[in-house]
Structure formats: C-alpha cells, structure tokens
C-alpha distance (Angstrom), angle and dihedral (degrees) to the residues before:
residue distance angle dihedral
X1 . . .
X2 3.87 . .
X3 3.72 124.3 .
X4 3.91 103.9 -159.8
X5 4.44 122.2 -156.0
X6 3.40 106.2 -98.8
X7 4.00 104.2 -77.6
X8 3.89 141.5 -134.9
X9 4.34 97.0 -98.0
X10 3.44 103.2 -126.4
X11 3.57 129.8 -86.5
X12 4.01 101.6 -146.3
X13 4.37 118.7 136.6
X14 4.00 82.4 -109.8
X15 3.87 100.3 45.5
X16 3.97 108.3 16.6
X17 3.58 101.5 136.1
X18 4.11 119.3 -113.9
X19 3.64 130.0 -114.6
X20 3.84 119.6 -155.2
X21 3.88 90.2 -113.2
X22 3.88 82.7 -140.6
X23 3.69 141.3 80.8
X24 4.20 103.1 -63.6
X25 3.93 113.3 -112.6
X26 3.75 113.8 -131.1
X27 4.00 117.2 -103.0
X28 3.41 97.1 -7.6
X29 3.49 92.9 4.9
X30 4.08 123.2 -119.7
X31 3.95 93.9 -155.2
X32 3.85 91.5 -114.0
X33 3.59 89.3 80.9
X34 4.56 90.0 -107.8
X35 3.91 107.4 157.5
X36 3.90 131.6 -166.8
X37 3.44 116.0 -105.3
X38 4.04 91.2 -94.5
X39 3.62 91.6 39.5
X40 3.55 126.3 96.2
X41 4.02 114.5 -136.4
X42 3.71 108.8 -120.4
X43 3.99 127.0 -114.3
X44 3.77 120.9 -87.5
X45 3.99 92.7 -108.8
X46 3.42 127.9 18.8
X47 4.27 83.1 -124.5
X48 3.86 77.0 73.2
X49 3.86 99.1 81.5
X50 3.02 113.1 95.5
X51 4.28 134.4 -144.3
X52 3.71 111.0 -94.7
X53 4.19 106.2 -131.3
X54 3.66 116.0 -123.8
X55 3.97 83.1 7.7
X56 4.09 123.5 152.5
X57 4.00 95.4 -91.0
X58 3.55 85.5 -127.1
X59 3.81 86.5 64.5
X60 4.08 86.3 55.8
X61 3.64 93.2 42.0
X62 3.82 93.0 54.9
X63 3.88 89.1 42.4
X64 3.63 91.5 58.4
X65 3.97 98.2 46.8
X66 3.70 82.4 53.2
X67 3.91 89.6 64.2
X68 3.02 88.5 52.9
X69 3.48 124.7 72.5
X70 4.14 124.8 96.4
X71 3.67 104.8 -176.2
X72 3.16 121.9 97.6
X73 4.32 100.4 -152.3
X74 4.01 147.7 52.4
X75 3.41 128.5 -153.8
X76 3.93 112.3 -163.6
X77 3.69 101.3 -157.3
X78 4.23 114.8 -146.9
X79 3.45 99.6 -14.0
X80 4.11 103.8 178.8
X81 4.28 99.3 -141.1
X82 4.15 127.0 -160.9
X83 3.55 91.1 -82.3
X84 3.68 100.6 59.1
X85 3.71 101.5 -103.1
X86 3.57 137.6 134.0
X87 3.73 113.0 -131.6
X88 3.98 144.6 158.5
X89 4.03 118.4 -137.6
X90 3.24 121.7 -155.5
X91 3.98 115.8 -159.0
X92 3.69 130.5 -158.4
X93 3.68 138.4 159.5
X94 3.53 93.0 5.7
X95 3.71 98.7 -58.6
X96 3.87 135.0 84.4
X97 4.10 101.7 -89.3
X98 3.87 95.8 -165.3
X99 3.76 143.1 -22.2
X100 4.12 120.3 -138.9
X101 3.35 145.4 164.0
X102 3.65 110.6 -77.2
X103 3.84 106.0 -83.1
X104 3.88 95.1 18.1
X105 3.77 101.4 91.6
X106 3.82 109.8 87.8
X107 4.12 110.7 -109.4
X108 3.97 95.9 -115.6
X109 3.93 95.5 126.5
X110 3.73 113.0 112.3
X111 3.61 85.5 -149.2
X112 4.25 130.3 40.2
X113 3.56 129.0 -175.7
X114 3.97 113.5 -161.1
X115 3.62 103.2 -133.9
X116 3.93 102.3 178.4
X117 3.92 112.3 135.4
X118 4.18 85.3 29.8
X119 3.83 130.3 108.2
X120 3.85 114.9 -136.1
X121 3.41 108.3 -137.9
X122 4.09 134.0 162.7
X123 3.85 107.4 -102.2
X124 3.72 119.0 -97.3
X125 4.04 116.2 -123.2
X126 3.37 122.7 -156.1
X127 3.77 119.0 -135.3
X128 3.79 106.7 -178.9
X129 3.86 115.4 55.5
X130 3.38 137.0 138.3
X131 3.81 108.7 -145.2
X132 3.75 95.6 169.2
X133 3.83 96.6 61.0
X134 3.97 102.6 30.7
X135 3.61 119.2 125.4
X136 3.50 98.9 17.7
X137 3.98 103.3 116.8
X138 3.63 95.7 96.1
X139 4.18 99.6 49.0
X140 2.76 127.8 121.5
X141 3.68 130.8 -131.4
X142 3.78 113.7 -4.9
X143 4.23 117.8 -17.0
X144 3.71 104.5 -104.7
X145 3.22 119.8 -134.2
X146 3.68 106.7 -167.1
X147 3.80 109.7 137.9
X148 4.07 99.3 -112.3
X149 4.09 81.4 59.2
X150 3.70 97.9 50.4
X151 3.63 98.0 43.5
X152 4.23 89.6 50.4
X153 3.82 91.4 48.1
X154 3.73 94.1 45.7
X155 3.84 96.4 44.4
X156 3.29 87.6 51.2
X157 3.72 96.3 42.9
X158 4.03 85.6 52.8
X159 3.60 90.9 48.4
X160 4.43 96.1 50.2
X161 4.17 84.6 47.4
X162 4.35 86.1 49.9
X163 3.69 90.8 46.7
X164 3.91 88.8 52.8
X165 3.81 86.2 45.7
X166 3.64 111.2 -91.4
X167 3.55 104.5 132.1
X168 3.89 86.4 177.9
X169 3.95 134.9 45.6
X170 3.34 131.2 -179.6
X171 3.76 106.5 -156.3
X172 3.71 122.5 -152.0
X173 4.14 106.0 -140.7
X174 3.90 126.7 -172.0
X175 3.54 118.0 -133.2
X176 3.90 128.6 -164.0
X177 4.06 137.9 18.1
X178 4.10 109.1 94.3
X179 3.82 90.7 -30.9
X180 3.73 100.1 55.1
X181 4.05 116.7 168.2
X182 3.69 91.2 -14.0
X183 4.03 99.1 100.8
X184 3.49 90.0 36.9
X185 3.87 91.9 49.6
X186 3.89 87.7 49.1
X187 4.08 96.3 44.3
X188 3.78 86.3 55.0
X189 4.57 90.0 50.3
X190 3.91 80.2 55.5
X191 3.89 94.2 49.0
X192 4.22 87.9 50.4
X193 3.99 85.1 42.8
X194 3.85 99.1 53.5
X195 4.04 98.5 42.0
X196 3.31 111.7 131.4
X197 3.71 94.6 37.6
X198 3.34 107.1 45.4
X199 4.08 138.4 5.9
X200 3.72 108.5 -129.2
X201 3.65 122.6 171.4
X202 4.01 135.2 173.5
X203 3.41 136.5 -119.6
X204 4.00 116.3 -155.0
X205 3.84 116.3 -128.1
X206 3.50 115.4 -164.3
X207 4.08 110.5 -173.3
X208 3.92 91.9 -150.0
X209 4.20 137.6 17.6
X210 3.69 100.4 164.8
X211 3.93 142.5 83.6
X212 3.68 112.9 -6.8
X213 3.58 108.3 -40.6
X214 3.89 82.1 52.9
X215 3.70 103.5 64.5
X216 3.79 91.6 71.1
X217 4.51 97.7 47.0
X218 4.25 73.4 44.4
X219 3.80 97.4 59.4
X220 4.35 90.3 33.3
X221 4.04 83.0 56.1
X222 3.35 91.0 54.6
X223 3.63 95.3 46.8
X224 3.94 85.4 40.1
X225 3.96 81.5 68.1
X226 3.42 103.7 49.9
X227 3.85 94.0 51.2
X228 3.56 90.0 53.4
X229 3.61 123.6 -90.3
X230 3.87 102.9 141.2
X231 3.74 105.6 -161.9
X232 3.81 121.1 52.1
X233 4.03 111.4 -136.6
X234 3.40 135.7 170.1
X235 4.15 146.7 147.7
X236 4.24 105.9 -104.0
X237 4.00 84.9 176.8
X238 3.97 86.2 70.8
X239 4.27 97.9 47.8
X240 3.30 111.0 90.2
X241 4.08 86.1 -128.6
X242 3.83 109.5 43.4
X243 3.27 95.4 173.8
X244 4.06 89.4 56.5
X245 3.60 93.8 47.9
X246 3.59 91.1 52.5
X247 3.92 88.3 57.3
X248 3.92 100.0 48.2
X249 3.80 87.7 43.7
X250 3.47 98.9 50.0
X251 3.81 94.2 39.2
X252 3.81 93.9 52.7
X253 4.01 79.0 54.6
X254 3.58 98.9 56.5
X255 3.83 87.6 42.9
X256 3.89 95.2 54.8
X257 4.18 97.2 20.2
X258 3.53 86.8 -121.6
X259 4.15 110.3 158.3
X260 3.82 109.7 -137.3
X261 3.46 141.8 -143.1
X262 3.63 130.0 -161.2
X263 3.98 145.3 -164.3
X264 3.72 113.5 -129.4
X265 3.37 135.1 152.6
X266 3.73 94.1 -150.6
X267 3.89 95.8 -145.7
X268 4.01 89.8 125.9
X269 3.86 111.3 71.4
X270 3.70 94.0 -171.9
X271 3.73 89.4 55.0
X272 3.47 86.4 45.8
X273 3.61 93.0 57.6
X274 3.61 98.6 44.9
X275 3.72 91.8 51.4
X276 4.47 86.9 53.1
X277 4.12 86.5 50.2
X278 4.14 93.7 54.6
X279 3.66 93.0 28.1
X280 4.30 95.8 52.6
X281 3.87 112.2 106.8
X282 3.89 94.0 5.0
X283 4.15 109.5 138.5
X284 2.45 136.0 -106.5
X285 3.62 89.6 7.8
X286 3.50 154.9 -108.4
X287 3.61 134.2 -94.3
X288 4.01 134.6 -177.0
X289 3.83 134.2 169.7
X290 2.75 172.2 122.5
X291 3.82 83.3 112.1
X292 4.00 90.8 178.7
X293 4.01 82.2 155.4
X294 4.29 92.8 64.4
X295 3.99 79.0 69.9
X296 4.17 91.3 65.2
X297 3.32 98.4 45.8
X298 4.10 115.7 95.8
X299 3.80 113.5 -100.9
X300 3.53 100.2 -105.7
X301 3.71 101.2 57.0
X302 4.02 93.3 39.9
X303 3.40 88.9 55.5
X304 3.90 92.1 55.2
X305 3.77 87.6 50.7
X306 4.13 94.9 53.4
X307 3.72 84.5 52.6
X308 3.73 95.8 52.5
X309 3.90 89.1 41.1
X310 3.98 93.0 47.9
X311 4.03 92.3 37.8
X312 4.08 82.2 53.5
X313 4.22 90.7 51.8
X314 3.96 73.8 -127.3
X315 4.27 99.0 153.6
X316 4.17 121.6 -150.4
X317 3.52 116.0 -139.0
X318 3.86 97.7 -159.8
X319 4.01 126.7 -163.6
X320 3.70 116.5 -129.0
X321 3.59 98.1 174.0
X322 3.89 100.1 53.8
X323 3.88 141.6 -70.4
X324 4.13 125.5 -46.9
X325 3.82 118.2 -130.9
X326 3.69 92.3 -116.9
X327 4.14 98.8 88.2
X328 3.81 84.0 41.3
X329 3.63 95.6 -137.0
X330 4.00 133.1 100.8
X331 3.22 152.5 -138.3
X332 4.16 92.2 34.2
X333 3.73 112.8 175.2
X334 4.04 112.5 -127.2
X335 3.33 119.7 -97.1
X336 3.76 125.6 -94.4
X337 3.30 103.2 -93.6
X338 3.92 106.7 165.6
X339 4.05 77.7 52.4
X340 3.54 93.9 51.9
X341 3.57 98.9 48.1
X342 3.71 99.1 40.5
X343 4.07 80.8 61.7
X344 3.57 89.4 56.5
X345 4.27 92.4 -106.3
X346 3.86 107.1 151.3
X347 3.60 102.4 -128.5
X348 3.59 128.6 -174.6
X349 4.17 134.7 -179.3
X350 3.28 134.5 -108.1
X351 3.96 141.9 -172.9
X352 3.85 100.5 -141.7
X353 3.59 114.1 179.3
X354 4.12 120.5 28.3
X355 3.88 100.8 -162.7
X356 3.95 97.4 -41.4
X357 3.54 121.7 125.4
X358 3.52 97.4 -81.2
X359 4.11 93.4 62.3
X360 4.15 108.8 1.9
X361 3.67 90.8 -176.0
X362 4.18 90.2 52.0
X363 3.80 114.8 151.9
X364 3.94 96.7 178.9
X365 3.74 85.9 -149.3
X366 3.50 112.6 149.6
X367 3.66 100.6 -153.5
X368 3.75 89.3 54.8
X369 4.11 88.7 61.7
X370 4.04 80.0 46.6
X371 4.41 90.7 50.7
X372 3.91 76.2 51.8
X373 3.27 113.1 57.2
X374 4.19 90.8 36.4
X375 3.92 88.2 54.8
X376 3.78 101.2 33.4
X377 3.26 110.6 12.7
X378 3.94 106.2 54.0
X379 3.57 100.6 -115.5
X380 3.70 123.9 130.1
X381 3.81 119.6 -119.6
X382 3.36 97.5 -95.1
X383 4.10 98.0 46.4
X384 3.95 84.0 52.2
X385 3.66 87.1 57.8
X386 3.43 101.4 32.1
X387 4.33 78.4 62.9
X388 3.24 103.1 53.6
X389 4.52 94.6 46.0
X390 3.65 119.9 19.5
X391 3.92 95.2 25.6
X392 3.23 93.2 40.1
X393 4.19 91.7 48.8
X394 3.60 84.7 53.4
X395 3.53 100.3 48.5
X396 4.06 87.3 52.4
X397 4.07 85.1 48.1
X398 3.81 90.9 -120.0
X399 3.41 119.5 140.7
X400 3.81 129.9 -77.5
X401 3.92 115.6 -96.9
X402 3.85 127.1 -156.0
X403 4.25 125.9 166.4
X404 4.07 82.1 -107.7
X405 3.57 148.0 113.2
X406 3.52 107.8 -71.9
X407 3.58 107.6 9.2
X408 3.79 123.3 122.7
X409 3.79 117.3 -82.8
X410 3.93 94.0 -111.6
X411 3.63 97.8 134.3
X412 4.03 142.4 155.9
X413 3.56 125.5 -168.8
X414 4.03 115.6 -169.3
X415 3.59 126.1 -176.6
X416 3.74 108.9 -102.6
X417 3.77 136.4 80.4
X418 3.99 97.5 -117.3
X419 3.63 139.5 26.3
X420 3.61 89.4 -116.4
X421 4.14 88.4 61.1
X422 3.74 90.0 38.2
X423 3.98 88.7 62.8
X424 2.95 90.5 44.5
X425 3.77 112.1 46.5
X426 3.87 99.8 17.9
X427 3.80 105.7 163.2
X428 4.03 113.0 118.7
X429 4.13 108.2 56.1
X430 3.83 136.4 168.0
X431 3.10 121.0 -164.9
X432 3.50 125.1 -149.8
X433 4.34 127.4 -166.6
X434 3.65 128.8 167.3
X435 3.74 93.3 -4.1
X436 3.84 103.8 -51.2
X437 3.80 144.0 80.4
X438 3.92 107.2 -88.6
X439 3.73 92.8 161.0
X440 3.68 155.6 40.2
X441 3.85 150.1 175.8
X442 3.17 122.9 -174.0
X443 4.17 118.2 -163.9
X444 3.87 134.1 178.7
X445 3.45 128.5 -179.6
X446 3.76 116.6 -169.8
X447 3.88 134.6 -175.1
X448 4.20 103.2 -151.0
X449 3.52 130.6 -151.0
X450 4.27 91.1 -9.8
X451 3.57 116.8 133.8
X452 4.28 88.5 -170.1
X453 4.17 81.5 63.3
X454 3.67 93.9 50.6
X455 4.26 94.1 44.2
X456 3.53 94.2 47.8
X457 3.86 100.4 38.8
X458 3.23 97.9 -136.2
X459 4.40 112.4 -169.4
X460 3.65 119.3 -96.6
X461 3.82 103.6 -142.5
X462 4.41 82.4 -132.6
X463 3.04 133.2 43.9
X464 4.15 123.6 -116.2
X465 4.48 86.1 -131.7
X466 3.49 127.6 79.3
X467 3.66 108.4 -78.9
X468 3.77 130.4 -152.6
C-alpha cells in the first residue's frame, strides 16, 4: 500500500478543479470576500497569491494551479453523504449551489469530479497548531528561528494539515524572549502566502504578562495585535501570577474583541474556577486546552470544574495525539472528554505538535485525533468527527458547514462508505476550500501475484480507473 503527499488535483477539461470566478469569501467563503473573525479574507484574484521564497516547490506548484482556474462551478458526481444517500453537489461562488440525487443536477459545471466510492463530509479545521515550531524534531543544532525558516516550516505545516483535510488552522505562535515579533511576523507572510488555499491565522503567545519581566511580553502583545494575530494565547501555568495574567489577557481581549485561547493543563481546580468567573460572558469567547491534567484529578472535583468551565461557555480544545511544547511538560494524558461533554463543556480536537519536541512523530492529521477519541476516548464515530469539523469550526468562530444548499464549500470527501470506515481506513482525500479542489491523496493498496486475494475479492483501497 502507498500513501502519496498530498498532490496537485488534476488539471484535465473533465476534472480541472473550479474557482468561484468571484471575490473568495472568508472561511467558507460568502463570495463578497466576509471572513470570520479568525479567518483571513481572501485576495481579489486568485493571480493574487503570491510564491512563497525558499518554499517546498510543491507549495509553489499548488499556488500556481490555484491562479489558475476560469470556471466558475463543480459538480461532485455520487458523493455517498452521512445519511446514506447518493447525491451530486454542485458548487459555485464558494458555497454549495444545490444537492440532488445522483444524476438529477443538470451537467452545466465546467469542471466534475466523480465522487462514487467517497464519503462527503464537511472539512475538518484544526484549531491548535503550532506553525512556528513544526518540523523541527530532526534539526540539528539549535531550531532557528530566523523568519525565512519559520515561514517555510509553517507553510508547509499548513499545507500537510490541508492535504489531510483541514482547510483551516489556527496556529498557536510564541512571541517575545531574543526572537520577539519575528515568528509571529513570519507566521502571518505564510497566512498572506497560502490564501486561496487555505485560511491560516495566528494566535500570539506571550511567555509572561506580569511583575517586571511582564511589562515588556505586555506591550509585544499589544503590538502582536495590531500586526495581526487575531486570537490572544498564552500559558498562565508558566507566570509566576496566573491569576494576573489571566486579567491583562483577558482585558486586552475585551479592549480589542479578540477571542482567546489558552494552554492549561487544568490540574488546578481553583485556577480553573477563577479562570470560568473572569472568562463568563466574554465575546467572542474563550478557549483553553489541552487540559490533559482534568484527567488526574478525582471524579468529584473534575466534575465541579467541567461545570464551572461549561457554566462559563469557556470551550476545551483537547489533544488526542499527544502534548504541545508550549506547557513544557510531557507525556500529559488527554483530557476527559466524555466528562466534559456530559457537563455540557463544548470541546473540540486538536493536533498539537507536528514532529516538534512536544510529539516528534506528529502527523497534525485531524482525523487521526478523530480515530482517537472513537477508540480511546469513548466517543462514537460521529462525536469523534463531529470534534475535529463542526466543533472545531465553531471554536475558531468560522462559520457552520453542512453538505447543503447554501453552506460554505468547506468540504472533505474520503474514501469509505461511513465515518466509522473513514477513521479507520483514511488514505484517499480531496480536499475542497472556497469552492475548488485544493488537495489530493491518492492511495493504492495491492495484493500481487496471490490467487487467495483474487478468490476472495478482497477491496483495493483505489481504484484501477481514472479517478477524480
């Protein structure tokens, strides 16, 4: 079996994949170029993006088949959906046009993508990533962070999550110490870089707000801000006042209406419950994970927390694949999710580290963390799933995404005929943003020269035709 990088989709008459022909919506995309408060809106014309120096040429490659692309439809041809049907989608301007059964849409798309063998499936997003560190196990020496190196790992970072089907990262930036604004600055080059394929937007970390040494990561937040990082982040468990980092960083929220999203452990409940009485009523929220350290707390008392955290409308973005660098501690246990929920806490999943030092093995797949929760976690199929896309989506404040008339194109189709298979077998993708085909991966698994293959018929993960 091969498992191919995610691939250039193809640009033949019968398969070349659409643009909108219009002015891309933001996350989602609303053809008027309107954007969720994490998104990013996209350029003007697709012509517009630009070729990221020093780049992975696939990164340039994909860039330029994005500018592309003259017609303004899709037609996804027998798409099998959740519910068991059989449908066609038609796409335009950035949004799902119609959904029929398959056959019943008329054939006006410039382009069509067969879909039959695929499940249709809203596209996950990915709400915790680290950009600025990814890909770093294997150096060498110290990790440089000089800008050119931090925008090519997290463009390339952004473009492994898209190729898994995350059409959407929020990615989790430190700011300060000897490198100050400069991987911030660079994380926010790769954002203007990948539009068009993929909405990326950055979340300022500060390491310290309080006392002394906390006046200076205070004034670089602010600054953080105004350059453009959307979310404010940030680790109170490190600050030698928690309690007075929480207040600067949720009062520089209010100020700019900034959501924000925070690294805890969650192994203190009374810092848990201070953080749910500032955080309550704050828009447009406030998120904190992974919380691995709700899990080693007795019963009782994390049960108190989750109803604090869920009476707050605080959300937990928990990490089924492993600990982030951020908290600068290992081998965290995931957070309770099953607990969490059943307490009414939003919770969403995220892929944390992709091969840093806080997970060298990383994959920053998002239906991994979905495999996760369904096989460890307790969560049926479609929970796990539900995680990883539409709670995730919300958590990021981007809007809501159904296969239905109307919604915004943000759409994943796997080979497989349920979620439960999907999860389990999750090889071929495409990946679709804004409308278009941004993404694909191509798998084939192959029993050779075995006649017990051939008399049982056992599936071939592709398909010997042209696919899409």
């Amino acid at each position: 079996m091969s498992d191919s990088q995610p691939q250039q989709p193809s640009h033949s008459p019968r398969n070349r994949p659409a643009g909108d022909g219009s002015t891309p919506g933001g996350a989602g995309g609303d053809g008027n170029g309107a954007t969720g408060r994490d998104g990013a809106t996209g350029p003007r014309n697709a012509r517009e993006v630009p070729e990221v120096p020093g780049a992975p040429r696939s990164t340039a490659a994909t860039a330029a088949a994005s500018a592309e692309s003259p017609s303004t439809a899709l037609l996804l041809a027998g798409a099998r959906l959740t519910d068991g049907r059989t449908v066609d989608v038609h796409l335009g301007g950035g949004r799902i046009q119609a959904v029929g059964t398959a056959g019943s849409l008329p054939a006006q798309a410039v382009s069509r993508v067969d879909l039959t063998g695929y499940l249709l499936l809203p596209a996950p997003a990915e709400p915790h990533a680290h950009g600025d560190t990814a890909l770093t196990a294997d150096s060498e020496g110290p990790v440089s962070y000089a800008p050119d190196e931090v925008q090519r790992r997290a463009t390339e970072a952004a473009l492994l999550q898209l190729g898994h089907g995350a059409t959407a990262v929020r990615s989790h930036v430190r700011i300060g110490d000897v490198h100050g604004l400069g991987p911030l600055e660079a994380v926010l080059q790769a954002r203007r870089s990948l539009r068009g394929l993929t909405d990326l937007t950055a979340v300022a970390v500060p390491r310290l707000l309080t006392g002394v040494a906390g006046a200076d990561g205070l004034a670089m937040l602010r600054d953080a801000v105004k350059m453009g990082a959307s979310v404010i982040g940030g680790c109170p468990d490190l600050d030698p006042d928690p309690t007075g980092f929480l207040e600067a960083v949720l009062e520089l929220a209010a100020e700019h209406g900034c959501p924000v999203d925070l690294h805890t452990d969650g192994d203190d409940p009374g810092r848990l419950s201070r953080l749910a009485a500032m955080a309550g009523g704050l828009r447009p929220g406030v998120s904190i994970g992974p919380c691995g350290g709700l899990a080693r707390l007795p019963l009782d008392v994390a049960s108190r927390a989750a109803d604090q955290l869920a009476a707050a409308g605080v959300r937990v973005t928990c990490l089924p694949q492993g600990d982030c660098a951020a908290l600068e501690r290992r081998g965290l246990r995931t957070a309770p999710v099953r607990l969490l929920r059943g307490a009414g806490v939003r919770v969403s999943a995220g892929s944390g580290a992709l091969r840093d030092a806080g997970n060298p093995v990383g994959r920053g797949d998002p239906l991994e963390a979905a495999y996760l929760l369904a096989s460890q976690g307790g969560l049926r199929a479609t929970e796990a799933y539900h995680s990883v896309s539409t709670a995730a989506r919300e958590a990021m404040a981007l809007p809501e995404v159904r296969v239905e008339a109307g919604f915004p194109a943000e759409l994943l189709a796997v080979r497989g005929d349920r979620i439960a298979s999907v999860l389990s077998l999750a090889y071929s993708r495409i990946v679709i943003h804004r409308g278009r085909v941004v993404a694909r991966t191509s798998a084939v698994r192959e029993y050779c020269d075995s006649a017990v293959a051939v008399a049982l018929d056992l599936p071939r993960q592709g398909r010997m035709e042209p696919g899409p």
